[in-house]
C-alpha atoms as a printed R data frame, in Angstrom:
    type eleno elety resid chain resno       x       y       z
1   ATOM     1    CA   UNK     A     1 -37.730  40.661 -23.738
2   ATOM     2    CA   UNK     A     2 -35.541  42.786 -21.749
3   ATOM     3    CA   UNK     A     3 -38.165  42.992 -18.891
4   ATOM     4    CA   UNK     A     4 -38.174  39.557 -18.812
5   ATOM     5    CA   UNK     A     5 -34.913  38.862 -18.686
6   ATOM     6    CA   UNK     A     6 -34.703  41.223 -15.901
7   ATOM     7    CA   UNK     A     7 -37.147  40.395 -13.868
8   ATOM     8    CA   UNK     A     8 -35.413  36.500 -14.084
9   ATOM     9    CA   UNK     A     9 -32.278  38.189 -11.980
10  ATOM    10    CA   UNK     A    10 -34.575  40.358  -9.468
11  ATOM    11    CA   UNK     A    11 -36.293  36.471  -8.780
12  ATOM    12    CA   UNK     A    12 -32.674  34.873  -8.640
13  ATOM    13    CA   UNK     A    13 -30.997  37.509  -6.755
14  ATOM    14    CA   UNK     A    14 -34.291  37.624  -4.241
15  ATOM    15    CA   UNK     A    15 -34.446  33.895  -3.659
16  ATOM    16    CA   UNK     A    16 -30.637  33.731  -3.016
17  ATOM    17    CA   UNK     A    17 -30.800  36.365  -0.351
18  ATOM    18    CA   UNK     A    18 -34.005  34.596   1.187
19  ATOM    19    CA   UNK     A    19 -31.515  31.051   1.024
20  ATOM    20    CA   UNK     A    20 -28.492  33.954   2.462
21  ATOM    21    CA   UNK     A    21 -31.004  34.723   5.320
22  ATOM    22    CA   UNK     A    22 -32.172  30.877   6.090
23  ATOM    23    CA   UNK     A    23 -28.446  29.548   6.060
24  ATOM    24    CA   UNK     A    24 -27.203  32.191   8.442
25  ATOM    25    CA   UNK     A    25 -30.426  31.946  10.299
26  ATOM    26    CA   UNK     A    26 -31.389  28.609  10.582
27  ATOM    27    CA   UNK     A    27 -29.012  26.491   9.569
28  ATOM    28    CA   UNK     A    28 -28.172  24.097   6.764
29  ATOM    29    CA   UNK     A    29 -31.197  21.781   7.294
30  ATOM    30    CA   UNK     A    30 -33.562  24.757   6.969
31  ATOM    31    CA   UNK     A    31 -31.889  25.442   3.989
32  ATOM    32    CA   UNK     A    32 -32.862  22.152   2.486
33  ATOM    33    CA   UNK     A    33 -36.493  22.153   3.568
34  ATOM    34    CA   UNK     A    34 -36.214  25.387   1.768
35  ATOM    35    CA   UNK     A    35 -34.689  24.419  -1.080
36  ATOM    36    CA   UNK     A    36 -36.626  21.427  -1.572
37  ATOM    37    CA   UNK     A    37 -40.014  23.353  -1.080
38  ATOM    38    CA   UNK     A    38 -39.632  25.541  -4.352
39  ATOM    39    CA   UNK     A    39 -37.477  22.024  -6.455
40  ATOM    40    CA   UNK     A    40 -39.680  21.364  -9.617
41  ATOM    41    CA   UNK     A    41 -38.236  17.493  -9.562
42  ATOM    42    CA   UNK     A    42 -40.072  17.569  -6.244
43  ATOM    43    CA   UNK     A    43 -43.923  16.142  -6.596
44  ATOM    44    CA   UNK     A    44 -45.161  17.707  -3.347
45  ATOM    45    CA   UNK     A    45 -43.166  21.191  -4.042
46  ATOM    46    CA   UNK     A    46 -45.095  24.298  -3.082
47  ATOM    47    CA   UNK     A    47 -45.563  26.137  -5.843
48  ATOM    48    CA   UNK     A    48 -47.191  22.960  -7.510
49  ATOM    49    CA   UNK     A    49 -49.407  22.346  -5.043
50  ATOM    50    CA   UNK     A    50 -50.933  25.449  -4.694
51  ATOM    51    CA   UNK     A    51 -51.333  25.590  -8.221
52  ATOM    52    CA   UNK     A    52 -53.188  21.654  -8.206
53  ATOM    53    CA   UNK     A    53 -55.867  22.959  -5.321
54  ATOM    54    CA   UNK     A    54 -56.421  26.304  -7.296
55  ATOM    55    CA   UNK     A    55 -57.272  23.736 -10.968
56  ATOM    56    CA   UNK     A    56 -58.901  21.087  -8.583
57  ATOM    57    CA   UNK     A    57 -61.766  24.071  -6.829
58  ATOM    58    CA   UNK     A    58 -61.646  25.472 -10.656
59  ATOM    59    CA   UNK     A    59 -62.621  21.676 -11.881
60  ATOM    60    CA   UNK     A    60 -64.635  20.632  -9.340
61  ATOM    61    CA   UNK     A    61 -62.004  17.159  -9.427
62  ATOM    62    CA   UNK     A    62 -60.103  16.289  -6.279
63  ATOM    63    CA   UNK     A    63 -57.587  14.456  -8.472
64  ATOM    64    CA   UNK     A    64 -57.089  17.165 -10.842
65  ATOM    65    CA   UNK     A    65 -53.055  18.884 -12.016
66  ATOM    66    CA   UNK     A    66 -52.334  21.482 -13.890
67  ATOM    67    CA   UNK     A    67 -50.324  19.506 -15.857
68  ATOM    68    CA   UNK     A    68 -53.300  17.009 -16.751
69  ATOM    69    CA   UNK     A    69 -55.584  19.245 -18.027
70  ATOM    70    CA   UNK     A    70 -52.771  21.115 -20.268
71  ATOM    71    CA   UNK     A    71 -52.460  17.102 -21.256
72  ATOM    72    CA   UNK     A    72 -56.152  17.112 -21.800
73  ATOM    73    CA   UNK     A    73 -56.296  20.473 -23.860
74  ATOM    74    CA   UNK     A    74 -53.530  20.080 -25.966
75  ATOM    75    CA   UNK     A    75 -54.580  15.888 -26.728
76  ATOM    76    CA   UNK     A    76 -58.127  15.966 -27.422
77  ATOM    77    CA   UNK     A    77 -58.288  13.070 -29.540
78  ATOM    78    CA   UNK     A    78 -56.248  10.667 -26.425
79  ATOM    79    CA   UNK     A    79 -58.424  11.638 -24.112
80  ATOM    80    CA   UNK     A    80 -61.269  10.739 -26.390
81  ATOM    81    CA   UNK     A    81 -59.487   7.754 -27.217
82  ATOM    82    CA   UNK     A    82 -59.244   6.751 -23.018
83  ATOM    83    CA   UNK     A    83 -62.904   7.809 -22.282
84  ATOM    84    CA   UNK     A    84 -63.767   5.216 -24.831
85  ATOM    85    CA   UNK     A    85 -61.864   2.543 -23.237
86  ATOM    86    CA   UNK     A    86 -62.884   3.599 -19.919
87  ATOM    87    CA   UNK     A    87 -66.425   2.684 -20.100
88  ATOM    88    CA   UNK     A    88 -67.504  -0.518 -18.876
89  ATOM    89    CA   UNK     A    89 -67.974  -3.993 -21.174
90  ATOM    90    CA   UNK     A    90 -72.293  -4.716 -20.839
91  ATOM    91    CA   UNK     A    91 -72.285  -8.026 -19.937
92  ATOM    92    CA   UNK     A    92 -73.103 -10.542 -22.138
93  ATOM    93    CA   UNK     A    93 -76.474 -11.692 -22.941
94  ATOM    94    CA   UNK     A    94 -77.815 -15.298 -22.197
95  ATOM    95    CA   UNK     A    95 -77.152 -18.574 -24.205
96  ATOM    96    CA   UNK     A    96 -79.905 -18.588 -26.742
97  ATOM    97    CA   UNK     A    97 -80.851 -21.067 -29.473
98  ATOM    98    CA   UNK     A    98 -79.622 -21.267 -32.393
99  ATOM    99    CA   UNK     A    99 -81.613 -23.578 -33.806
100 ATOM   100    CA   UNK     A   100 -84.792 -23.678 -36.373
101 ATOM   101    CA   UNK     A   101 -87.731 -23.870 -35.069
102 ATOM   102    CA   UNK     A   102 -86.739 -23.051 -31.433
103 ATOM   103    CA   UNK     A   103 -87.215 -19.174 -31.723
104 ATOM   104    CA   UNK     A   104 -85.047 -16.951 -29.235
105 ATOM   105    CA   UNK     A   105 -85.876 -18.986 -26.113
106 ATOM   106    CA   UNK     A   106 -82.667 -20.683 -23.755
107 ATOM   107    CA   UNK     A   107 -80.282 -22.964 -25.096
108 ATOM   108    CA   UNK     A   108 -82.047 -26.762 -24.682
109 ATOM   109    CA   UNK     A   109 -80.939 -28.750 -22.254
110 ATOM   110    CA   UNK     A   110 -78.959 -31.855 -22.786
111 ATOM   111    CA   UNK     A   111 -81.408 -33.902 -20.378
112 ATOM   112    CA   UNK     A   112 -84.241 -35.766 -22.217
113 ATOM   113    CA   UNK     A   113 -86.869 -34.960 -19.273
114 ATOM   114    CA   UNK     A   114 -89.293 -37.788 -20.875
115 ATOM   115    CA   UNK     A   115 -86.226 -40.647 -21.093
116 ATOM   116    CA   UNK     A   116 -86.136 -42.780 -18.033
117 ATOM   117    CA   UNK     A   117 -83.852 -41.044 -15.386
118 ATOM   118    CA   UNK     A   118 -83.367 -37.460 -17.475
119 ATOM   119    CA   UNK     A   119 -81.414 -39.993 -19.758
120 ATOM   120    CA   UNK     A   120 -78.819 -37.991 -21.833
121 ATOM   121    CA   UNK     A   121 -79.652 -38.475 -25.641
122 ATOM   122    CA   UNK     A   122 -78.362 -37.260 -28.845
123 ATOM   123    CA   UNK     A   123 -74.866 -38.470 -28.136
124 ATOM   124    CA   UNK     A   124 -73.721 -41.084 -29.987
125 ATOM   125    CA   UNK     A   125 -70.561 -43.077 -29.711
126 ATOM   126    CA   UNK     A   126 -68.461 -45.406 -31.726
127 ATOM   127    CA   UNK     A   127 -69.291 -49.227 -30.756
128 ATOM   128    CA   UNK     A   128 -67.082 -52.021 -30.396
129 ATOM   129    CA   UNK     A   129 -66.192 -54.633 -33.140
């Protein structure tokens, strides 16, 4: 624990005199760059993204973080769960009949082809008084 702990202060004291160097150096703007190239809250920081292209050549995936597959591991049944949803509806089969007699052929038409005029029949409506 106490190699650790040490080894914590070598980085700390290390990185400050690198920041030391930049600021007397290069100025206060390198020191940001800098500064904002090692920040965890930043997404494009350089120790993250060197870590991303070593899991994305390891994965074969160009979309690939280190972060997602420790999601993946540590989830199983999620991912499982999102695979599931992922794959795509089949689309639905045609209109058949459901009528006896009929068999699995399409849905009949509402046109009686031997009425005068493909007449529409079967549809019956309430008459007058």
């Amino acid at each position: 624990m106490n190699h650790l702990v040490n080894a914590l202060y070598l980085a700390a004291i290390g990185l400050a005199a690198v920041f030391g160097y930049v600021l007397v150096t290069k100025g206060p703007k390198a020191v940001a760059a800098a500064a904002n190239a090692v920040n965890p809250l930043n997404q494009d920081n350089a120790i993250k993204t060197g870590v991303d292209k070593v899991v994305q050549q390891l994965t074969g995936d160009a979309n690939a973080t280190l972060g997602a597959k420790i999601f993946e591991l540590t989830h199983p049944g999620t991912v499982q769960k999102e695979k599931a949803l992922s794959t795509p509806i089949p689309p639905a089969p045609p209109a058949t009949s459901a009528q006896p007699g009929l068999g699995a052929g399409p849905a009949p038409d509402i046109l009686d082809p031997s009425a005068p005029d493909n007449a529409v029949v079967g549809l019956v409506f309430g008459g007058g008084a």
